[in-house]
C-alpha positions, 0 to 999 in steps of 0.5 A: 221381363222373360216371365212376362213374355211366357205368360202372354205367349201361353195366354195367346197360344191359349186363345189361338188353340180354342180358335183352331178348335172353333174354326171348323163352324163355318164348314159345318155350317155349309154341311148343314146347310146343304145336308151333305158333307160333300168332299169335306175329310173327317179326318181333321175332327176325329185326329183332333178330338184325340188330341183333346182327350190326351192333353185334357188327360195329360192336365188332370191330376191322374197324370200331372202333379195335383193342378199344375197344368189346369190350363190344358184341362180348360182348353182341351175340355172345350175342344172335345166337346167342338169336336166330339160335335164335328165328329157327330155332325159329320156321322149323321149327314155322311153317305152310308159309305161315309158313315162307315168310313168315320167309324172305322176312323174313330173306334180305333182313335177311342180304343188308343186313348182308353188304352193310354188312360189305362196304361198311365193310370195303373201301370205307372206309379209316378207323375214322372213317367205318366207325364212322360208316355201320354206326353210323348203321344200328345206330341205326336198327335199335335203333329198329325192334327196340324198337318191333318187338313193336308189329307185332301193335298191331293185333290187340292192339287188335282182340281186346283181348288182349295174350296174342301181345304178351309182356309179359317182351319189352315190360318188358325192351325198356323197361328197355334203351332206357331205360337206354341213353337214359340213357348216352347223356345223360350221355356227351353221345352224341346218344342216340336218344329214339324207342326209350323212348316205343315200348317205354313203348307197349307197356306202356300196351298190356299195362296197358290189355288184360290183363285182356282176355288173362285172357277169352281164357285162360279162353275157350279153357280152358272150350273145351278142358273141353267138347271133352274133356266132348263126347268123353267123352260120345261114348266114353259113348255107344259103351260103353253101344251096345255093352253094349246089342248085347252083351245083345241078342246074349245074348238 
């Protein structure tokens, strides 16, 4: 019975982290869409893809002993690819500011995975200690991915808006720290308790200034509607000019 209920938690842990890593679709969407990142943070993407890196290195036999931790080579061999694409996404439609802000981001983030493949691999000759060093580092990566969206808290707090904090990211950071707390309880794994009290803070976030997202929506609608009335009446404005020098001409 206790066996079962690990496999199905590890299966719906599993399942919830592929859906943390596909959340951020409906953000790229909007980006693409609208050809700007906006005040979206790249931060989220690019702590994400290294945590990728470093559990699909941590399940490969370099590290781990021969297969046993296939499971985290599948999940995580997924993320990098929807992050690695988030990362790009984010590159090509960022201001020139922008841009230069995500690559003094990722460039360092790279250079610490080389160098803890490099260390891993050639430094020590035992799955033990390989397990041990890029394990303890994967750990403290998770942390600062699931508290990563709270990167923009202050904004948040600011404009009273959670519009550039997505709540899909949020629901599906909780449930995955949540889940994965839970294997780690009755596995008796030493689980990390930081990442679940983080992500149910961006939930407390999204429950207190929702409504204040829906202000700034409708703000930035009725906007929009009088840039588009003022530039009817400009066009109006033109149409009768010329109708009125037609006339005069006639005359």
């Amino acid at each position: 019975m206790a066996e079962s209920l690990r496999l199905a938690v590890a299966v719906l842990g599993n399942a919830a982290s592929v859906a943390l890593y596909a959340a951020p679709m409906v953000t790229f969407k909007r980006v693409i869409r609208k050809k700007s990142t906006e005040e979206f943070s790249c931060i989220p993407y690019i702590i994400g893809l290294l945590n990728c890196l470093l559990f699909t290195w941590y399940g490969l036999p370099v590290v781990s002993y021969k297969w046993e931790n296939f499971p985290l080579v599948t999940v995580n061999g997924v993320g990098i690819v929807l992050e690695l694409s988030y990362v790009l996404i984010y590159f090509w439609y960022a201001s020139a500011k922008g841009k230069v802000k995500v690559a003094m981001t990722t460039i360092p983030v790279l250079l610490v995975f080389c160098i803890t493949a490099a260390v891993s691999a050639f430094a020590f000759h035992d799955s033990r200690h390989r397990k041990l060093l890029v394990g303890s580092l994967g750990l403290g990566v998770s942390v600062a991915m699931y508290g990563s969206p709270l990167v923009v808290m202050k904004k948040v707090i600011q404009t009273k808006s959670v519009e550039f904090m997505p709540l899909p990211l949020s629901l599906c950071t909780f449930l995955a720290s949540a889940l994965w707390l839970t294997y780690g309880i009755l596995i008796r794994d030493g689980p990390s308790v930081i990442g679940t009290p983080l992500s149910i803070l961006q939930l407390v976030l999204h429950c207190k200034y929702r409504k204040g997202s829906v202000v700034v929506v409708e703000e930035a609608n009725k906007e929009k509607e009088k840039g588009n009335l003022e530039k009817v009446d400009l066009e109006m404005g033109d149409v009768e000019k010329n109708v009125t020098n037609h006339s005069n001409g006639n005359s």
